[in-house]
C-alpha positions in Angstrom: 14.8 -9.8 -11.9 16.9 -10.0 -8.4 15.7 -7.4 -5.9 19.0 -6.3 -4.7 19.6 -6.3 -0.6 22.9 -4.3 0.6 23.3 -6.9 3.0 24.5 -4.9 6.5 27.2 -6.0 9.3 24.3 -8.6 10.9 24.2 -7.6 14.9 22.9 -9.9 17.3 22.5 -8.5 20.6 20.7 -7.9 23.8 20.9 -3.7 23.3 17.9 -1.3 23.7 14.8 -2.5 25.4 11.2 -2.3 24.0 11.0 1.6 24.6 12.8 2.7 22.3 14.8 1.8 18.5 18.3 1.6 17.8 18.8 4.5 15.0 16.4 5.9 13.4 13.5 4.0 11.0 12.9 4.6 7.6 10.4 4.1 5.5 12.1 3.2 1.9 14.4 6.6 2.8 11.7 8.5 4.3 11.9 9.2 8.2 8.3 8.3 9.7 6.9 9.6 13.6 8.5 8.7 16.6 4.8 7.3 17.8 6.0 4.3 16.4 8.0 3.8 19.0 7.6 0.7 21.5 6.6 1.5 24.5 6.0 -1.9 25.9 7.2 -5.0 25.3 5.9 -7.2 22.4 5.8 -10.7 24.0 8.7 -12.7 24.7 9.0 -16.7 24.6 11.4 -18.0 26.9 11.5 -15.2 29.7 11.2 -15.7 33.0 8.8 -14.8 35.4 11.0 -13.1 37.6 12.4 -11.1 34.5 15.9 -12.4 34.7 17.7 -12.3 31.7 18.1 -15.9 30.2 19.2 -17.2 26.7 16.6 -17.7 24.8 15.0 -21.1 24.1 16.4 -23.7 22.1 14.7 -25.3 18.5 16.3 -28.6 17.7 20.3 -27.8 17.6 19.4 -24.2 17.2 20.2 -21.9 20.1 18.6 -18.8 18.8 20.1 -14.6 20.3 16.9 -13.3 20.5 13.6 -13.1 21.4 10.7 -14.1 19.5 8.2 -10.9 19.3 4.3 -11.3 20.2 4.3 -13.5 22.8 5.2 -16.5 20.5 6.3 -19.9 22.5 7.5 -22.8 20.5 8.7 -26.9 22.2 12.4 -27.8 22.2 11.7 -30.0 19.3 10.2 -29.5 15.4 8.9 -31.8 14.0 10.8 -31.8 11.5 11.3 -29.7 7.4 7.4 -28.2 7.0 6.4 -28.1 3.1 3.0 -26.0 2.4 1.4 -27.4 -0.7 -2.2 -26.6 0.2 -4.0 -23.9 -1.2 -6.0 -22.7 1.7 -4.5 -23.1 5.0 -7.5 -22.6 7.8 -5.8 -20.7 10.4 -8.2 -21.6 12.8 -9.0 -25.7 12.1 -5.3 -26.5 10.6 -3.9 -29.4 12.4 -0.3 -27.8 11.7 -0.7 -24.6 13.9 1.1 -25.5 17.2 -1.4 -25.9 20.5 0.5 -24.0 23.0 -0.2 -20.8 21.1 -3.9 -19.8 21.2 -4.1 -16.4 19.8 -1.9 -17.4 16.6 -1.9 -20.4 14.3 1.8 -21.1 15.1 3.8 -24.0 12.1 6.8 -24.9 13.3 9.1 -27.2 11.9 13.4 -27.2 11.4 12.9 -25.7 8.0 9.7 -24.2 6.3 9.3 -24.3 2.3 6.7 -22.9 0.2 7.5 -23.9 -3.2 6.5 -22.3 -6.3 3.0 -23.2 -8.0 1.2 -22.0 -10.6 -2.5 -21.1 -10.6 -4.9 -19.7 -13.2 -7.0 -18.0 -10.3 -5.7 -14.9 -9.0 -7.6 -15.1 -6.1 -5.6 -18.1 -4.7 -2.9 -18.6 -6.4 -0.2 -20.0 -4.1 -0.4 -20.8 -0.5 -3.5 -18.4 1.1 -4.5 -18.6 4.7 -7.4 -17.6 5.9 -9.3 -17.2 8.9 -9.2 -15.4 12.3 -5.9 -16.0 13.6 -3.0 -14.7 12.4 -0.7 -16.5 10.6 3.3 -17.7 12.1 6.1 -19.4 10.0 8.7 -20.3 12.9 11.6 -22.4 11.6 14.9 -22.9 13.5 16.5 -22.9 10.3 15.8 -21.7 6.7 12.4 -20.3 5.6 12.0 -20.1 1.5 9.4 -18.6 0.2 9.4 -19.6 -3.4 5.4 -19.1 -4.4 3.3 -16.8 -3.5 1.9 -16.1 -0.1 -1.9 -14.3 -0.2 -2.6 -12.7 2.9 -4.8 -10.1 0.5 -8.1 -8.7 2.3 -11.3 -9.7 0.2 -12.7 -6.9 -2.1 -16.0 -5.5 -0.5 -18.2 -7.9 -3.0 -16.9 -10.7 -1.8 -17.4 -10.0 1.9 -19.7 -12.4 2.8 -17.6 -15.2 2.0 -15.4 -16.4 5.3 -13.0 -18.1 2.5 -11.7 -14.4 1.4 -11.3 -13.3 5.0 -7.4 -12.6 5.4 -6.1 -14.0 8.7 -5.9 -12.0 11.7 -7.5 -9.6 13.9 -8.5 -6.6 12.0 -11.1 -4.7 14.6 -8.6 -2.3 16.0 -7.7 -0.3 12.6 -12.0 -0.8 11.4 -13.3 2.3 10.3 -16.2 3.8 11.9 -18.4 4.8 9.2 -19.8 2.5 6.1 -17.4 4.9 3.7 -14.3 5.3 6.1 -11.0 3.2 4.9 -9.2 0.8 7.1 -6.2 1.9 9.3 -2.8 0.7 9.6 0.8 2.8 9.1 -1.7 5.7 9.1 -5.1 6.4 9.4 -7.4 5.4 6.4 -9.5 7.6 4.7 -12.4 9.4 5.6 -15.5 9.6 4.8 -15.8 12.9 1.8 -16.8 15.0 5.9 -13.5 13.3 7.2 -15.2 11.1 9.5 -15.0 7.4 10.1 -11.9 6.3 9.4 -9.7 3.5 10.8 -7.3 4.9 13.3 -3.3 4.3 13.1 -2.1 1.0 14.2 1.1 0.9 16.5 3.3 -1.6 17.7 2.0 -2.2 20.8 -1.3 -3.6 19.3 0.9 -6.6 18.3 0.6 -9.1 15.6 -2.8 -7.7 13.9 -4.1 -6.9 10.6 -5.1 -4.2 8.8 -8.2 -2.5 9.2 -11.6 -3.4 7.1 -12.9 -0.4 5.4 -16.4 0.3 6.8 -17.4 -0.7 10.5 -18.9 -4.1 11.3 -21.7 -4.7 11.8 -23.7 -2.3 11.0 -24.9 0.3 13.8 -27.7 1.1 11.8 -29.1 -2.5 10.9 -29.2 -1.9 7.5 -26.5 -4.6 6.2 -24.2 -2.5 4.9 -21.3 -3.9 5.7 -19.5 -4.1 2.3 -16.0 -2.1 3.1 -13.0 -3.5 1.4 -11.3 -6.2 3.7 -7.9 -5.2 5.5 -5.0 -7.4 4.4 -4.1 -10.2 6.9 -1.2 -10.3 9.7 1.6 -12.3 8.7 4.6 -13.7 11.1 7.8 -14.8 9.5 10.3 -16.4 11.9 13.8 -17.8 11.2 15.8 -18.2 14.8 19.2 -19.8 13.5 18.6 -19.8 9.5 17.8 -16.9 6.6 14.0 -15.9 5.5 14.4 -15.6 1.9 11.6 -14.3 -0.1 11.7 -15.3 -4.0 8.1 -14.5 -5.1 5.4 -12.5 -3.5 3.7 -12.1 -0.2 0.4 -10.1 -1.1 -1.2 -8.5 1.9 -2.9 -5.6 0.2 -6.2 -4.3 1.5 -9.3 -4.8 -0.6 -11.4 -2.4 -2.4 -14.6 -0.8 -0.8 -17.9 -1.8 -3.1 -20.0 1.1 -5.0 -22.9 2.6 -3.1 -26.3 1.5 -4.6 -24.9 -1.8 -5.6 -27.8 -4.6 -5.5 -29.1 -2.6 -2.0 -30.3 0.5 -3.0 -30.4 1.8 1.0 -27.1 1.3 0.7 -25.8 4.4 -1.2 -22.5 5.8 0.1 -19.8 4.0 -1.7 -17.8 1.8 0.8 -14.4 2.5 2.0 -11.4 0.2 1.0 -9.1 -2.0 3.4 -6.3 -1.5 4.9 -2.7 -2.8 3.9 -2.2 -5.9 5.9 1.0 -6.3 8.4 4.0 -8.5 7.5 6.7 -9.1 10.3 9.7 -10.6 9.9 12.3 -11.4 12.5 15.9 -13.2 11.8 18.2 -12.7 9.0 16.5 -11.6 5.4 17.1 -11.8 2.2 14.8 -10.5 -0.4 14.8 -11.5 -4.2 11.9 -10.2 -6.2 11.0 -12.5 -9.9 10.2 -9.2 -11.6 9.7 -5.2 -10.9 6.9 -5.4 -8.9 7.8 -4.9 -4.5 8.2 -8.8 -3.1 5.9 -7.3 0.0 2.9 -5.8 -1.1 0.6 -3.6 1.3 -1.1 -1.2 -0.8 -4.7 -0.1 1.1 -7.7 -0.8 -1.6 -9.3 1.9 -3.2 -12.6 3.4 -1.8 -15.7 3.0 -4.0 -17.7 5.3 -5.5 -21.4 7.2 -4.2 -24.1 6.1 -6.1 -26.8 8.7 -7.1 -31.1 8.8 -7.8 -32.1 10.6 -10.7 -34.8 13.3 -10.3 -38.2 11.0 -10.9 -36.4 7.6 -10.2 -36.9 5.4 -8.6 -33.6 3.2 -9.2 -30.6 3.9 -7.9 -27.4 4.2 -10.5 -25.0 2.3 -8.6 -21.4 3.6 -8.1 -18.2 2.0 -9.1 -16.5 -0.7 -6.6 -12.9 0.7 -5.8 -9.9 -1.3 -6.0 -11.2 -4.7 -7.9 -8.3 -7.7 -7.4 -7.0 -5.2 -4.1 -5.4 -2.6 -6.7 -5.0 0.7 -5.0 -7.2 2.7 -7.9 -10.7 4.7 -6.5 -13.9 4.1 -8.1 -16.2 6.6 -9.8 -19.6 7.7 -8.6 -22.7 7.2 -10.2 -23.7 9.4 -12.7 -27.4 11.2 -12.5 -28.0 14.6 -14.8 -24.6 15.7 -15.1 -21.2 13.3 -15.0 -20.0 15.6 -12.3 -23.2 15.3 -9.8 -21.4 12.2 -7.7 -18.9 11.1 -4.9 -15.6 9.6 -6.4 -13.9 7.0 -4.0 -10.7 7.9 -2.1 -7.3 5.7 -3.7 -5.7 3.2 -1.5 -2.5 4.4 0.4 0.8 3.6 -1.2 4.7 4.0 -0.5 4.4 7.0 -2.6 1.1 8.2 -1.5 -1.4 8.6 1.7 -4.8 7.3 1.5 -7.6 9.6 0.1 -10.7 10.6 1.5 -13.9 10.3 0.0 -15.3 12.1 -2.7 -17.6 15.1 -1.8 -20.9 15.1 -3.8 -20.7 17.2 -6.8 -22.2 19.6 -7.5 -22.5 20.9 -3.3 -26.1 20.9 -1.9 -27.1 17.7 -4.0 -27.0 15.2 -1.4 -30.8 14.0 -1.9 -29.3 12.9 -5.1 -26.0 12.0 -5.3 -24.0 10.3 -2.0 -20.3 10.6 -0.8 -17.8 8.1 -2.5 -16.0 6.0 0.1 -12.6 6.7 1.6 -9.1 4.8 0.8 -7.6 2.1 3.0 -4.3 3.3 4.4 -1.1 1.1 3.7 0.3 -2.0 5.6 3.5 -2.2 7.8 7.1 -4.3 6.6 7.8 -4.7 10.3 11.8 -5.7 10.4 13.1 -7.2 13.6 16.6 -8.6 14.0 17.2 -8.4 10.6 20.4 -6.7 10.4 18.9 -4.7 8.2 17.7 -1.2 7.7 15.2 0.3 5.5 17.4 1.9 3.1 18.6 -2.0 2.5 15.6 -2.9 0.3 15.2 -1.9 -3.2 11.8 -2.3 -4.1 11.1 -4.6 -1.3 7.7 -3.2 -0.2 5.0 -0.6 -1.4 4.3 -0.3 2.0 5.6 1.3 5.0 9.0 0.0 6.4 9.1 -0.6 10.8 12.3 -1.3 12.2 11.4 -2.8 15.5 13.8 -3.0 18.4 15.0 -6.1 20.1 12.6 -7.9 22.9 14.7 -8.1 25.9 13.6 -10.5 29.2 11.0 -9.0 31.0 8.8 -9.6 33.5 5.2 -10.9 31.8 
């Protein structure tokens, strides 16, 4: 199926500065808060010092109208079309990522393709980066994205394994409680007392991901530290060409494990990850192979409270929320009654905030049952020089749509 983009008048220019949008911003037809306004600027390659206005810098024959976002620099010269064929690209150890930019693994090349593969594992199928730098595409022309593109956080049993770690910083949007949900276009979900959750990322924290469901590490020493994973921060640059996006990008959050699973100390479920961020600056076009969004930010599902029964002395586990970064909560454990547990909070969606944890049930039970963990709120589609508005995208993203102003020259 084509994904349909109303393709708008495309406007290059040097209007509006980084404190403030041009028109409103819309989040698939719903208006959003105004604190998503810039209020600084968001990193500019090319300025000067001095913070006279100069043209941007050149890539190969390409002499680009704007500014790249995030502090992003890139040489005068590619090195050439960029093809990525590997499964896992190592954000941090990739030879590829350019070594003027520190904080991001930065590919750059004239053209960048990602063609389309076909895997029987779901957990990296396509092109998946991972590691603790975010993840840039910068091509002076064309960008095709013709396979999928796994930015997904890791589900909260899989956290011990750096390989399921989407790239990125995902500290600021961290909840602060084992069964709060990762922040990002909101705050996650709370803990079934409201407490813990991630806290709403903004603009001006930049290029980062979304944030892991549970705080890490633990304060308490007690290893649990099994929150869903946010979804990773993803860069998508095209100065003189088109990005055009033909499969997926997955940057949902992960699911927050079950309380009681396999550490029995660890009984409040865990909350879920946050949606990841996706930025993309340059001319877009979007064309989705079937019915599901092309940009996927769902948060992951927080997982249920676990409960003892009276005279045990083995915890039944609760359910992990959000399995494979689906947005679904996970039940509680079950102890005397099927009602006497904490249900998980669901992941935040376009169509939905994230939920909070589940209270125990029934009240005044808590030597017995424990509170199920809250939802990961849902990633950002940050558009940038797109010529596009929110309202342009059918179907393009189940998470929350950002138009972002132009980065003018300014002082650094």
């Amino acid at each position: 199926m084509m994904l349909v983009v109303r393709r708008a008048l495309y406007f290059w220019g040097w209007v509006g500065s980084l404190a403030s949008f041009s028109g409103c911003s819309w989040l698939l037809g719903s208006p959003f808060d105004d604190e998503y306004m810039l209020q600084s600027d968001a990193g500019v390659a090319g300025a000067s010092s001095s913070g006279v206005q100069v043209a941007p810098s050149a890539l190969d024959e390409c002499k680009p109208r704007f500014y790249v976002s995030n502090h992003i620099r890139y040489p005068s010269q590619s090195t050439g079309p960029v093809e990525l064929t590997t499964n896992i690209v190592n954000t941090d150890t990739d030879e590829r990522c350019d070594k003027d930019n520190k904080d991001y693994c930065v590919i750059i090349g004239n053209t960048i393709d990602i063609p389309h593969s076909v895997n029987d594992n779901p957990r990296y199928s396509g092109v998946v980066p991972r590691g603790k730098r975010a993840l840039v595409l910068l091509a002076a022309g064309d960008i095709h994205i013709d396979g999928i593109l796994s930015v997904a956080g890791f589900d909260g049993w899989e956290e011990r394994d750096p390989l399921f770690r989407a790239p990125g910083d995902h500290a600021v949007g961290m909840a602060s409680h084992v069964a709060g949900g990762g922040g990002n276009a909101s705050a996650g979900g709370g803990s079934c007392d409201g407490a813990g959750a991630g806290r709403k990322l903004l603009l001006n924290d930049g290029l980062v991901g979304g944030g892991h469901g549970a705080v890490y590490p633990d304060p308490h020493e007690m290893n649990c530290t099994y929150g869903g994973g946010g979804g990773g921060a993803l860069q998508l640059v095209s100065l003189c060409g088109t990005i055009y996006i033909t499969d997926h990008i997955n940057a949902r959050g992960g699911g927050g494990r079950g309380g009681g699973q396999d550490v029995d100390r660890c009984r409040d479920g865990f909350g879920g990850g946050a949606g990841g961020t996706v930025w993309l600056q340059g001319k877009v076009e979007i064309r989705s192979p079937d019915d599901s969004p092309a940009v996927q930010l769902t948060g992951g599902g927080g997982g249920g409270g676990s409960c003892l029964p009276m005279n045990a002395m083995t915890v039944t586990h609760g359910e992990t929320g959000g399995v494979l970064s689906t947005a679904a909560a996970a039940r509680g454990g079950a102890c005397e009654s099927a009602v006497m547990r904490g249900e998980g909070g669901l992941g935040g969606r376009s169509d939905a905030p994230p939920g909070a944890g589940g209270r125990v049930r029934p009240s005044g039970q808590a030597e017995l049952a424990r509170c199920g963990g809250g939802g990961g709120a849902r990633g950002r589609l940050i558009l940038q020089d797109t010529g596009l508005a929110c309202d342009d995208l059918e179907n393009g993203s189940d998470g929350m749509c950002v138009i972002a102003s132009p980065v003018t020259p300014e002082s650094q």
